[in-house]
ChimeraX commands (.cxc) that place a marker at each C-alpha (Angstrom):
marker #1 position 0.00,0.00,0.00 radius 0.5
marker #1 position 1.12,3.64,-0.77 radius 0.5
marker #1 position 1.74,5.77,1.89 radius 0.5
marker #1 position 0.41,9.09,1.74 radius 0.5
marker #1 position -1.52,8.64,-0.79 radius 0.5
marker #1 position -5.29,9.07,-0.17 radius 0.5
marker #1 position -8.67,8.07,-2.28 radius 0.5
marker #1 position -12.06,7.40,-2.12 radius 0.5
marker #1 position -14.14,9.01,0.29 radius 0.5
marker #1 position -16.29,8.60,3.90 radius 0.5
marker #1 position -18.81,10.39,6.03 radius 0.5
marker #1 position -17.75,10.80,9.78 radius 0.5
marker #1 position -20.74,12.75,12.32 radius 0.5
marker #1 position -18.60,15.70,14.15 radius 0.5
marker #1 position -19.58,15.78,17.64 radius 0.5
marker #1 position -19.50,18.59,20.13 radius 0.5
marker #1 position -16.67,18.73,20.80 radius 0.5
marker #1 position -15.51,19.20,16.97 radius 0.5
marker #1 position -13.65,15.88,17.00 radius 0.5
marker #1 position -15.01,13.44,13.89 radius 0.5
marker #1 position -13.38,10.44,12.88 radius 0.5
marker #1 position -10.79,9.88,10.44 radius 0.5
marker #1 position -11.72,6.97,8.17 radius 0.5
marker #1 position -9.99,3.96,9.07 radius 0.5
marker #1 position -10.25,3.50,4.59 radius 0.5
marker #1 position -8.12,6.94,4.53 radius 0.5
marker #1 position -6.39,6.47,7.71 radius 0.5
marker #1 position -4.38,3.25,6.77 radius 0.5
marker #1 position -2.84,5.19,4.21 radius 0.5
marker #1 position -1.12,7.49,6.90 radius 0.5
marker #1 position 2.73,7.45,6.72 radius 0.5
marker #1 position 4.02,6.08,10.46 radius 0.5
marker #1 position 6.66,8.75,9.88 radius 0.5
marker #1 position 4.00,11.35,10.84 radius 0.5
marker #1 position 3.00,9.96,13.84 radius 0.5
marker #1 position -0.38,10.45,13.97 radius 0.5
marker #1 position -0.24,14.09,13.08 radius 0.5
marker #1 position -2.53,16.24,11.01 radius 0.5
marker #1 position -3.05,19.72,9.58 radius 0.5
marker #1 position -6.12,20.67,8.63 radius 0.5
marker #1 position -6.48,24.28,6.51 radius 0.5
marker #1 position -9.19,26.00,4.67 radius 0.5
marker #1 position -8.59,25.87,1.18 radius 0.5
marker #1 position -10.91,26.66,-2.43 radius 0.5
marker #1 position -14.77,25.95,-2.58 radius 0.5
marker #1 position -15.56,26.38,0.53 radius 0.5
marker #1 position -13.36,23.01,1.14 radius 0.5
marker #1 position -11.06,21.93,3.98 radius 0.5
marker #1 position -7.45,20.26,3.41 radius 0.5
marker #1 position -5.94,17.62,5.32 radius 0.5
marker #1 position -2.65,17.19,4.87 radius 0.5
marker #1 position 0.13,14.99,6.56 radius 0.5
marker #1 position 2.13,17.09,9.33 radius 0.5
marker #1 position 5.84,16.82,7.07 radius 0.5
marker #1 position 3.70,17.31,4.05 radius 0.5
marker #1 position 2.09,20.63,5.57 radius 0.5
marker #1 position 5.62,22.41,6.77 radius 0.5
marker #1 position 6.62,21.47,3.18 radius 0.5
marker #1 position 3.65,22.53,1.62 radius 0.5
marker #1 position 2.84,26.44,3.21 radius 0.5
marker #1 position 6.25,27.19,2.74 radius 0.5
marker #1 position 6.18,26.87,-0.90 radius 0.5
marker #1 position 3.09,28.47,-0.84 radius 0.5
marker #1 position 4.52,31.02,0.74 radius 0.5
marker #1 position 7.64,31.64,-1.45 radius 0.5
marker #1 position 5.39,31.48,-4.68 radius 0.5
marker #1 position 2.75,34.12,-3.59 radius 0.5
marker #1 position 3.50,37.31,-6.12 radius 0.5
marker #1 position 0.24,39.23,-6.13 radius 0.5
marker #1 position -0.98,40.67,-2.43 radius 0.5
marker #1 position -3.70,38.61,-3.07 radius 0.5
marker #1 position -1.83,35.45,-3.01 radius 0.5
marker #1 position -0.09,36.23,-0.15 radius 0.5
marker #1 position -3.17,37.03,2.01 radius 0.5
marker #1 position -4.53,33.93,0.42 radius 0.5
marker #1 position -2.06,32.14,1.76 radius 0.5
marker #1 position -1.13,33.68,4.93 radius 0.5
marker #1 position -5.30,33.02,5.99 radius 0.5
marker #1 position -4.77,29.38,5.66 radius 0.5
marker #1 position -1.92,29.15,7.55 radius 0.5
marker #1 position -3.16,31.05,10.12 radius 0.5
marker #1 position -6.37,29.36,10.67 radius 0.5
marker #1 position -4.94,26.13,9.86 radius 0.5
marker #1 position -5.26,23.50,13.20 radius 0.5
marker #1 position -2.67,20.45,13.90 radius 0.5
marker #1 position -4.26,17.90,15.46 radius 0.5
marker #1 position -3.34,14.10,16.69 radius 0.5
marker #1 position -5.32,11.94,16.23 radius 0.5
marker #1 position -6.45,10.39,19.63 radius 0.5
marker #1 position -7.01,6.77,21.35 radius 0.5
marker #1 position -10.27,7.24,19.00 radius 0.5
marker #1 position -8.67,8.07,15.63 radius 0.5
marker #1 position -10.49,11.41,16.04 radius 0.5
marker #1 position -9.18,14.40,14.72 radius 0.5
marker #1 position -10.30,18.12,16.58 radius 0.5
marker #1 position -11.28,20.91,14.19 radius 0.5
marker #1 position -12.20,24.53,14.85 radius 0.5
marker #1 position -15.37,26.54,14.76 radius 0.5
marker #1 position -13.90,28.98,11.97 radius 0.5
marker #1 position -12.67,25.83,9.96 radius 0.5
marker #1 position -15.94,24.21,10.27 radius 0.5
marker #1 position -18.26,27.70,9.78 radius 0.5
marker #1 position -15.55,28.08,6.27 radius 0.5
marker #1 position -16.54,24.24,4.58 radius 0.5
marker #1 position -20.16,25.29,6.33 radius 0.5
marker #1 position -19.73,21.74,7.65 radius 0.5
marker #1 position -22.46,21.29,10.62 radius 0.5
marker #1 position -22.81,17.65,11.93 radius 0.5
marker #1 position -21.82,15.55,8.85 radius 0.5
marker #1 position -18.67,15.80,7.10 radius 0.5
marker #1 position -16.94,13.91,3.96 radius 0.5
marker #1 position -13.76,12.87,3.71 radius 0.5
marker #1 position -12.44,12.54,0.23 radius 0.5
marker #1 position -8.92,11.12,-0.84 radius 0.5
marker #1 position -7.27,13.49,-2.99 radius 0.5
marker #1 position -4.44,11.86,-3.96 radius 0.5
marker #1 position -1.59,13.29,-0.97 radius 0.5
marker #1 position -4.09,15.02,0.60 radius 0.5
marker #1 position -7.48,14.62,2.12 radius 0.5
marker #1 position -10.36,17.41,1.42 radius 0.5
marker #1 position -13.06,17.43,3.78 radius 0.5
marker #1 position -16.08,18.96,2.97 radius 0.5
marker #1 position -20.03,19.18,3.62 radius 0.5
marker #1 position -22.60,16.61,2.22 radius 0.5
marker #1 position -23.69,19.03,-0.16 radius 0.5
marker #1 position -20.21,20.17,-1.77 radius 0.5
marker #1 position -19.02,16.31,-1.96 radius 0.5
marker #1 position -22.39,15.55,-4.00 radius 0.5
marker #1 position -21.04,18.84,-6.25 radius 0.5
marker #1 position -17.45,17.53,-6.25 radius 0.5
marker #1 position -18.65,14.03,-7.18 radius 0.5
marker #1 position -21.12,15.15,-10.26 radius 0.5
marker #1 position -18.19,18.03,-11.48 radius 0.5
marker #1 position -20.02,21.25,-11.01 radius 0.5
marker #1 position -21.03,23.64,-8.19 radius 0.5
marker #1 position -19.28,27.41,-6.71 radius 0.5
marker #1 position -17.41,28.97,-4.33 radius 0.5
marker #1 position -18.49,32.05,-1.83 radius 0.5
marker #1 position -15.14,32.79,-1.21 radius 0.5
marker #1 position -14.03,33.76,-4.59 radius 0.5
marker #1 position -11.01,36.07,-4.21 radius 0.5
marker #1 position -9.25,33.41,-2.23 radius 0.5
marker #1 position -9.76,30.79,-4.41 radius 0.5
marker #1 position -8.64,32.73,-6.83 radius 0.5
marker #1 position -5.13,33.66,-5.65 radius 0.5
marker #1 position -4.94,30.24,-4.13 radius 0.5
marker #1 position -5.70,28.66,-7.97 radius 0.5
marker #1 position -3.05,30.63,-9.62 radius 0.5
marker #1 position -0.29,29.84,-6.89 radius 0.5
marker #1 position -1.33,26.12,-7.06 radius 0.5
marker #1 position -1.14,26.63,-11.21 radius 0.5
marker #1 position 2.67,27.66,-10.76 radius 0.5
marker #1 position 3.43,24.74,-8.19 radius 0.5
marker #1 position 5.05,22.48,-11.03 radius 0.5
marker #1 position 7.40,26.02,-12.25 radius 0.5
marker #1 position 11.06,26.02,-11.88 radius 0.5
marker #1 position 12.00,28.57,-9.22 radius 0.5
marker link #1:1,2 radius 0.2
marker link #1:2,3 radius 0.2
marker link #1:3,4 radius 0.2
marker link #1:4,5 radius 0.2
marker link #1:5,6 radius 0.2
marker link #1:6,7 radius 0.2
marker link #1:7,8 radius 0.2
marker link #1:8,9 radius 0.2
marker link #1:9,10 radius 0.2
marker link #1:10,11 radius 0.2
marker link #1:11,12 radius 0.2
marker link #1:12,13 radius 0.2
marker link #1:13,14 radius 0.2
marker link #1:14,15 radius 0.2
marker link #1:15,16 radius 0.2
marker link #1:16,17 radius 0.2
marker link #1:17,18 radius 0.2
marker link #1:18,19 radius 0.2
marker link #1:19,20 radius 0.2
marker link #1:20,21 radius 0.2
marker link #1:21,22 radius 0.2
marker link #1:22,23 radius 0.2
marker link #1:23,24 radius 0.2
marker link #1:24,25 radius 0.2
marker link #1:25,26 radius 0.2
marker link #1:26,27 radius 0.2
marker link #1:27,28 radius 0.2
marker link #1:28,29 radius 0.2
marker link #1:29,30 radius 0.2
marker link #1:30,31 radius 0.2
marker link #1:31,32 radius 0.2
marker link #1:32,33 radius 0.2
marker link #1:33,34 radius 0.2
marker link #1:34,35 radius 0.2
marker link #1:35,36 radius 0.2
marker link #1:36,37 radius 0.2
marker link #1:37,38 radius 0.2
marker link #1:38,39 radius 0.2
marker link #1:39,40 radius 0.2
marker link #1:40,41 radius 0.2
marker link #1:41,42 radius 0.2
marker link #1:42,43 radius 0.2
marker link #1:43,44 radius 0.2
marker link #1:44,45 radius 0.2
marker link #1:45,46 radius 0.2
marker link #1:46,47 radius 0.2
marker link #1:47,48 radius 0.2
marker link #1:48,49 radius 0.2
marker link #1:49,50 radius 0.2
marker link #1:50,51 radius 0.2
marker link #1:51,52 radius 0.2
marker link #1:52,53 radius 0.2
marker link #1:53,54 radius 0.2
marker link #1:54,55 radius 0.2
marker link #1:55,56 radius 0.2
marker link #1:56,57 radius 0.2
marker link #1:57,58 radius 0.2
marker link #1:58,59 radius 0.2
marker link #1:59,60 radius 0.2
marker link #1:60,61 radius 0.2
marker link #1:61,62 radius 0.2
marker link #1:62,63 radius 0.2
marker link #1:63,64 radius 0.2
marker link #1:64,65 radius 0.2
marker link #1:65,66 radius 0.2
marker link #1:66,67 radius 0.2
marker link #1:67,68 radius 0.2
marker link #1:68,69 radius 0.2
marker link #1:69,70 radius 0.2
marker link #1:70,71 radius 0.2
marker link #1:71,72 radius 0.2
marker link #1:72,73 radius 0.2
marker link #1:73,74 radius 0.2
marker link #1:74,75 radius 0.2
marker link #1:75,76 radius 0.2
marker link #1:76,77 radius 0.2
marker link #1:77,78 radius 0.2
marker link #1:78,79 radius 0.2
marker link #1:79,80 radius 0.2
marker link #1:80,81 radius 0.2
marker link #1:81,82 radius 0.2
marker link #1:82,83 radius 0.2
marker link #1:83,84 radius 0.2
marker link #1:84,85 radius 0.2
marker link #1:85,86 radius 0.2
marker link #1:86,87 radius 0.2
marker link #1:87,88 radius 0.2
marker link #1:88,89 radius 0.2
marker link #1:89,90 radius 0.2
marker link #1:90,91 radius 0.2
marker link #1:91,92 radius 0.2
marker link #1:92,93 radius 0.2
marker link #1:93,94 radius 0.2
marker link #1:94,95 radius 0.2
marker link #1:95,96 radius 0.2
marker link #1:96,97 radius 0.2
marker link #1:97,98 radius 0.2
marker link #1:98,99 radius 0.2
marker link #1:99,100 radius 0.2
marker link #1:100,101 radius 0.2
marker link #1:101,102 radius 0.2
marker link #1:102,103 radius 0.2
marker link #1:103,104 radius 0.2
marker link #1:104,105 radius 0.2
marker link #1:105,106 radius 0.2
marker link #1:106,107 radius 0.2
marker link #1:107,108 radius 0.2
marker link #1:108,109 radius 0.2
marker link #1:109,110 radius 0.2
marker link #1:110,111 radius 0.2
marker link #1:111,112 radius 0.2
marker link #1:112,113 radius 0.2
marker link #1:113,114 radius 0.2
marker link #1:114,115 radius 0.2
marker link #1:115,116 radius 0.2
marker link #1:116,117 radius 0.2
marker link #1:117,118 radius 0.2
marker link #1:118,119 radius 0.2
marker link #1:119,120 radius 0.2
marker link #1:120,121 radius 0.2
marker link #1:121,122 radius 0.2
marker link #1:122,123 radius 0.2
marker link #1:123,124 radius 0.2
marker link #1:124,125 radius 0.2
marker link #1:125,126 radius 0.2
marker link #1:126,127 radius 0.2
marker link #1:127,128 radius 0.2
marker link #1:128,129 radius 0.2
marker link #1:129,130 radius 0.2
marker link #1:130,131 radius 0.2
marker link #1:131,132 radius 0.2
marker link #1:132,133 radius 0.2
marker link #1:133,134 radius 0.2
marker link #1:134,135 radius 0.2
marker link #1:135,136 radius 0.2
marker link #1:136,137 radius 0.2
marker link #1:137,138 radius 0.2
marker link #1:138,139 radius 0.2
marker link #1:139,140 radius 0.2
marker link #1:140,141 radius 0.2
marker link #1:141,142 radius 0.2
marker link #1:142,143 radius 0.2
marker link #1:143,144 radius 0.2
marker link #1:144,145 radius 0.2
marker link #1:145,146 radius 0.2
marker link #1:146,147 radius 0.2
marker link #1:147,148 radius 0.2
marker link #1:148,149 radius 0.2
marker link #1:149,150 radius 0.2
marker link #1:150,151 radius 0.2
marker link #1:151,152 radius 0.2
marker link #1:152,153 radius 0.2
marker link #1:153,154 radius 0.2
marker link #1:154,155 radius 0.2
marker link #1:155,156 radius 0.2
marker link #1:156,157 radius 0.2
view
């Protein structure tokens, strides 16, 4: 099996305490090297991002170093300050936050959906959007500047 490499796709309930489950399906797929650490961000359409701990530090500095426009780098500086590490506990629960949550407008129910080294997490209604190709963002001007620093990811520095 791959490690760090995510697909497919699960529904976990998110309690009150904001903990939901991360999908055993999805969880298996977890390097050991990261023990048991997560980052989740806000990222485009109204979508959360789960990334791998190593795979976050990596990631939000090259965002970082790639934002050009002012834009990009409030894009990017948003999701990496709202962005929450969590462990996953004795429960394989993962803790979110009230702004991350209110941002996906996730309430009780939320998907998790493999996205190849990453895991987006989402509402019911935005997975069924996802999963038939169509549907929009409200948060427009960061997705935006968060699409064309993503664009330029593969560009020689």
């Amino acid at each position: 099996m791959l490690q760090d490499f995510f697909q497919g796709n699960s529904q976990a309930k998110v309690d009150e305490k904001l903990r939901c489950s991360f999908p055993r399906e999805l969880r298996k797929c977890l390097d050991p090297k990261h023990e048991n650490q997560v980052v989740v961000a806000i990222s485009q359409d109204c979508e959360l991002e789960l990334y791998p701990i190593r795979l976050w530090e990596r990631r939000s500095r090259e965002l970082m170093k790639r934002a050009r426009t002012p834009a990009e780098v409030a894009a990017v500086k948003k999701m990496i300050v709202t962005a929450r590490t969590s462990i996953l506990d004795s429960q394989n629960r993962i803790t979110l936050s009230r702004e991350l949550l209110q941002w996906a407008h996730i309430t009780s129910t939320v998907v998790f959906a493999g996205m190849l080294d990453t895991v987006v997490l989402c509402n019911p209604e935005r997975f069924a959007s996802i999963a038939s190709g169509d549907g929009e963002s409200d948060h427009k001007e960061f997705d935006d500047a968060l699409f064309g620093l993503r664009q330029r990811e593969g560009e020689d520095e």
